[in-house]
N, C-alpha and C positions, 0 to 999 in steps of 0.2 A: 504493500500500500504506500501509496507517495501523500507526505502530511501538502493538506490543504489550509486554507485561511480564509475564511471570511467573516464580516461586518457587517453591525446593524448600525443603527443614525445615533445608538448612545453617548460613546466618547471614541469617534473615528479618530483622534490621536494617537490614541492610548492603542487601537487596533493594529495602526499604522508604527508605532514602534515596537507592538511587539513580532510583527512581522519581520521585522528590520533585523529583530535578534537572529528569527528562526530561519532568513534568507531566504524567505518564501514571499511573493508577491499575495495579495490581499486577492481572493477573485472576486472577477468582477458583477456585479450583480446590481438589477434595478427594483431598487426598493422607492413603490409609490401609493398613493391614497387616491382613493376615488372622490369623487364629490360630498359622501356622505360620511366620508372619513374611514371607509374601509384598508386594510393593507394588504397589498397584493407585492409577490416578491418572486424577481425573474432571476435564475440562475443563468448569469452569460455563457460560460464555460462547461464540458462535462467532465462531472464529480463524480462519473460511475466506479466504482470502485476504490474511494479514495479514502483516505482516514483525515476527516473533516472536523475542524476544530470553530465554533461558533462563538464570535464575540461578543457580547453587551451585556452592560448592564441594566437590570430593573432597576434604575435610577429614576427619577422625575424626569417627565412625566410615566410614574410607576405603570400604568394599565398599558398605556402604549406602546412602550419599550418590554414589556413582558408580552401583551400578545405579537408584536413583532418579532420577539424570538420565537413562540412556540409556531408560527406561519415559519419564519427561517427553518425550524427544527424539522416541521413536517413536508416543507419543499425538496431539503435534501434528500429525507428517507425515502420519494417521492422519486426521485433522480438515480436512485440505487448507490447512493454513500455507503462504503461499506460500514463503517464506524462514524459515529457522529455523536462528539463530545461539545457541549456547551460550558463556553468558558463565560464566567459570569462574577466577573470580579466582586459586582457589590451584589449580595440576593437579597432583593426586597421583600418585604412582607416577613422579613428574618423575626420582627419583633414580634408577633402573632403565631409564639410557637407554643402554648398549651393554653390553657383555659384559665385566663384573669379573672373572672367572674361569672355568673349564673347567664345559662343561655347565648353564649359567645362564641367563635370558630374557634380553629385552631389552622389560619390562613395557610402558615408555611407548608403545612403536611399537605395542604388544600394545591398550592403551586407547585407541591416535590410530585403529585400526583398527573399534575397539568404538563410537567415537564418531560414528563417519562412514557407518558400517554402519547403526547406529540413523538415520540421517538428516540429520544434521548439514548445514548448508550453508556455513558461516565458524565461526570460533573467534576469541572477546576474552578475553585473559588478561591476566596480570602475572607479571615476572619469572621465565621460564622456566628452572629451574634449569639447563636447556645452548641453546644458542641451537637447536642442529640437529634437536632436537626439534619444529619447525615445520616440517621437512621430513620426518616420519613422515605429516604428514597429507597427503591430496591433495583439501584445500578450503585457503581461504584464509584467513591465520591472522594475528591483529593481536597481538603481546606488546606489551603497554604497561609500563611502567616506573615504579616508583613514586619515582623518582630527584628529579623536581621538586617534588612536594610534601615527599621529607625534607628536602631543600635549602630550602626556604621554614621549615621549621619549626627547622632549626637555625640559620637566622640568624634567630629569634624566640628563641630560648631559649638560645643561646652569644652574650656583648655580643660581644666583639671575635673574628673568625674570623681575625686574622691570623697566631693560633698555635696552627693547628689542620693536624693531621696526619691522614690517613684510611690505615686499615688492614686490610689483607687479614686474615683467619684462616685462609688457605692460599693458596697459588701460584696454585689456580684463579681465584680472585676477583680477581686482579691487575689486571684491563681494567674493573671494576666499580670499583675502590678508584681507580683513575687517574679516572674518569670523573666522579668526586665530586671530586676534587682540583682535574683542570683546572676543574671550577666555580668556589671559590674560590681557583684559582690557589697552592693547597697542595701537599705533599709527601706520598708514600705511602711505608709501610711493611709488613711482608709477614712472619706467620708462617710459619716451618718445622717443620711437627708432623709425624708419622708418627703409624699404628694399629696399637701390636702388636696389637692383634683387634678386631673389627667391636663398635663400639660404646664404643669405648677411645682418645681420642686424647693425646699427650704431646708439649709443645712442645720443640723442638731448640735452635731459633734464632731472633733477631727481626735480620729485616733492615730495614735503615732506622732513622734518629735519631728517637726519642720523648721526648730529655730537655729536661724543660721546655716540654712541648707538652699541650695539651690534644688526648688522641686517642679519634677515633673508629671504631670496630672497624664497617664495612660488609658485608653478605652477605645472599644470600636466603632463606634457611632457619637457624631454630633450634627443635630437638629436642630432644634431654635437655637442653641449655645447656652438658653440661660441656667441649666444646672451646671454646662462649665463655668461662666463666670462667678456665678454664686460660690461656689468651689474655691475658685481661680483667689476670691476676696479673701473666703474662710483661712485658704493656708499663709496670705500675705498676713492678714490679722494676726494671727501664732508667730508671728515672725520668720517665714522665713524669707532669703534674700530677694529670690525671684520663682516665680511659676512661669512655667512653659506647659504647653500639651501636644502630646504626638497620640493622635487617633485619625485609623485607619480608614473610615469612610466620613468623610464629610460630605455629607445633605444638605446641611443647610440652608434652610427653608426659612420662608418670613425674611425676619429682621434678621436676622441672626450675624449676615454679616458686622450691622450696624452694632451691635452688642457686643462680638468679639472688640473690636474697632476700640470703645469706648472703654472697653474691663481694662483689672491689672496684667492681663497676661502680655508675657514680654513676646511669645508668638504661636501661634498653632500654625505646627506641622501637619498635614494632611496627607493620602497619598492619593494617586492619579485613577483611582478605580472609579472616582466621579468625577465628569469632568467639570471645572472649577471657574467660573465665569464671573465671580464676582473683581470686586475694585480692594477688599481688606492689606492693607501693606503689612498687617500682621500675621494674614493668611498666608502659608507658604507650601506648594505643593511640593513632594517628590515622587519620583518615579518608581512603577513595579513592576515596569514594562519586563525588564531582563529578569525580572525572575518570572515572572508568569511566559516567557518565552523559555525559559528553560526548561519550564514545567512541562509546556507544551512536548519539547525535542524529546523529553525523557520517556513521555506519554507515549511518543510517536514509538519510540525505539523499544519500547520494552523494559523502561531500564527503573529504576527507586527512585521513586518522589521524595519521598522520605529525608533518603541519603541529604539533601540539599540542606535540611537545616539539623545537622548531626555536630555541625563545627561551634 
C-alpha cells in the first residue's frame, strides 16, 4: 500500500505540513456545499488500494467539520481505500464522554460510533480529553501527546527550569501536571475550583507551594479562558513569580481571546491542532505537525507509535 494524504477545510496548514514531513503531496480533492448547505466531496485522484490517512479537525464550526469528515471517511471506503485512518488532531465533542447528569448523552461514544460506521479503520489523535474514550471505539486508536514537544519548547524559552512548578487547573489534570513535573523532576500544584453553573468557574483553593516559582498552568482544553485566568490570578496571588500555560487545544470561543489578553499570564502556548486566527500577542502557537507526521510514517510502515514518546 503506498501512504496517501488528504484534507478537509479545518486547519489546511496544519495538513499541508504535515504532508511536508511524510513527503507525500496532499491529494487532490473538491470539497463543496450546495445551496442548502449540503457537502458533497470529489476524490481527484485514485485511492484504490491505498492506505489513506484523513485530516481534520472537529474544531468550530464542530457539526460541519465532523460531518465533513464522516462524507470524506465514507467517499474513500467508496473509492476502494484499502485502509482508511482519520487523523483528527483535536476530537470534538471529547467533553461529553459519560453522563453529567439525569437524562443526558454520552456525545463522544455517540461520534466514536458515527466515525467507525462511516468506515473508519484506526484513529491518530492528540490529547484525548479522558483516556477511556478510546475504548468507545472498536478500531484501533493511537492518542499521541503533545507532552514532548511542550517540554522541548519550555526549556527553549524558561533559562533555568529548576524553579518551575506545573499546575493542574483542576483535580482532573493531576496525572497530566505530574507527568510534566517528573520530566523536569519539579513539583505540582493543583486548583480547587467548583461551577456554580455551566460555564462559570471560581477558585476555592490552590494546593501546593507556588511562592517564588515560576509556574506553569498545564491542560488540554481552553474555551472561554476564564477558568484559566481565574487560575492564572489564584497562583500570582500565593506569590508566585510568573504563570505561563501550555495547553494543547485551544478553542477559544467568545471573548476569550480578549480575556487571555487582559489576565496575569505572561503567555499561552497553544498547539497547531486548531487553527489559530485570532490577534492575542500573548497567544503563541507551536507546531505538531512532525510528530503527527511521524505518527502517520510509522502507521504506514508497520512500525511502534509508542516507541516515539519512550525518551
Amino acid at each position: 500500500m503506498t501512504l496517501k494524504l488528504i484534507s478537509g477545510n479545518s486547519n489546511l496548514p496544519f495538513a499541508k505540513a504535515v504532508s511536508e514531513h511524510c513527503f507525500s503531496d496532499l491529494v487532490s480533492a473538491d470539497l463543496k456545499r450546495f445551496a442548502d448547505g449540503e457537502i458533497c466531496v470529489e476524490v481527484q485522484e485514485n485511492i484504490r488500494g491505498q492506505d489513506l490517512f484523513i485530516i481534520q479537525s472537529t474544531s468550530s464550526p464542530v457539526n460541519d467539520n465532523l460531518m465533513e469528515l464522516l462524507i470524506m471517511i465514507d467517499t474513500a471506503k467508496r473509492s476502494s481505500a484499502k485502509r482508511i485512518t482519520a487523523v483528527i488532531p483535536y476530537f470534538g465533542y471529547a467533553r461529553q464522554d459519560r453522563k453529567s447528569a439525569s437524562r443526558t448523552p454520552i456525545t463522544a461514544k455517540l461520534v466514536a460510533d458515527l466515525i467507525t460506521t462511516a468506515g473508519a479503520d484506526r484513529i491518530l489523535t492528540m490529547d484525548l480529553h479522558a483516556g477511556q474514550i478510546q475504548g468507545f471505539f472498536n478500531i484501533p486508536v493511537d492518542d499521541l501527546t503533545s507532552r514532548i514537544v511542550f517540554a522541548k519548547d519550555i526549556r527553549r524559552n524558561i533559562g533555568g527550569v529548576d524553579n518551575v512548578v506545573f499546575v493542574s487547573p483542576d483535580a482532573g489534570g493531576v496525572v497530566r501536571a505530574r507527568k510534566f513535573a517528573d520530566m523536569f523532576d519539579g513539583d505540582i500544584a493543583i486548583v480547587d475550583k467548583r461551577r456554580p453553573k455551566a460555564g462559570v468557574s471560581e477558585v476555592m483553593n490552590l494546593i501546593g507551594d507556588v511562592r517564588d516559582k515560576h509556574a506553569i498552568l498545564v491542560d488540554d482544553i481552553v474555551d472561554s479562558g476564564g477558568t484559566l485566568c481565574n487560575a492564572a490570578q489564584a497562583i500570582m496571588d500565593a506569590g508566585a513569580l510568573s504563570v505561563r500555560a501550555y495547553i494543547t487545544h485551544g478553542v477559544l470561543s467568545g471573548s476569550a481571546d480578549q480575556k487571555i489578553e487582559k489576565s496575569c499570564l505572561t503567555e499561552l502556548v497553544i498547539s497547531d491542532s486548531i487553527l489559530y486566527t485570532g490577534k492575542s500577542k500573548k497567544i503563541r502557537p507551536v507546531t505538531v505537525s512532525e510528530l503527527f507526521g511521524e505518527a502517520i510514517r510509522r502507521i504506514s510502515n508497520e512500525e511502534s507509535v509508542s516507541s516515539l514518546f519512550n525518551k
